[in-house]
N, C-alpha and C positions, 0 to 999 in steps of 0.2 A: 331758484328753480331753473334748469336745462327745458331748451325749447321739446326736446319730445315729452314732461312732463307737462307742460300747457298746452300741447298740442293733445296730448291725449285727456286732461282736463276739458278743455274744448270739445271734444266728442260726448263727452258724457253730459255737459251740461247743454249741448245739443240735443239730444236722445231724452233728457227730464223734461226738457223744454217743448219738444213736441208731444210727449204723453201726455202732460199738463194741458198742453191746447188741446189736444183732442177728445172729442165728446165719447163718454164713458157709459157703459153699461152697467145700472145701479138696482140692485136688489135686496127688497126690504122681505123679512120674514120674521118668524118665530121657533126657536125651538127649544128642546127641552132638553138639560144638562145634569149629573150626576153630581155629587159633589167631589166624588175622582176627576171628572171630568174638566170640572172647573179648575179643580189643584192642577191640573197639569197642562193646561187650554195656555197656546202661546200667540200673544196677537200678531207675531212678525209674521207666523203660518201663511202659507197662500193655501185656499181651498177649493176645490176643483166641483163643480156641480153646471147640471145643463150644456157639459161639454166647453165650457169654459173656465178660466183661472180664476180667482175673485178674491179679495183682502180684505180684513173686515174696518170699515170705515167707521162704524159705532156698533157699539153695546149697550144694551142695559137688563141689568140684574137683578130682579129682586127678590134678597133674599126671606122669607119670612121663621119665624120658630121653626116650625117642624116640618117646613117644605120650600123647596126652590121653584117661584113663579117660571113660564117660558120667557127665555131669553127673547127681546129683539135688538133686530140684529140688521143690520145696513153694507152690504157688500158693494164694491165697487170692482168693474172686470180690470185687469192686470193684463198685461202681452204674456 
């Protein structure tokens, strides 16, 4: 590897490294999903609510025979 690609290496895992330390805004809810919704639902997504970014940190699903429980669902804010 050439120094501008550790050099630039170095910034990034500078930049992970302070998101990591820093104290994060986490929101727990519920809601309720389609089963389109779910086929096409991508966890990389970032979702925007309450004016901020958010990722989703957990799921869970349950599905039963003839109906899809509410999702919960664990967001963590993102810059």
């Amino acid at each position: 590897m050439d120094i501008d690609t550790l050099s630039g290496l170095a910034k990034l895992h500078t930049r992970f490294r302070e998101w990591i330390e820093r104290d994060k805004l986490v929101v727990t809810g519920k809601a309720h999903f389609t089963v389109l919704e779910l086929h096409e639902f991508d966890l990389w997504d970032k979702y925007c609510t309450l004016g901020r970014r958010f990722s989703i940190r957990t799921m869970n699903v349950s599905l039963k025979k003839n109906r899809i429980e509410p999702a919960e669902i664990e967001l963590v804010e993102v810059e």
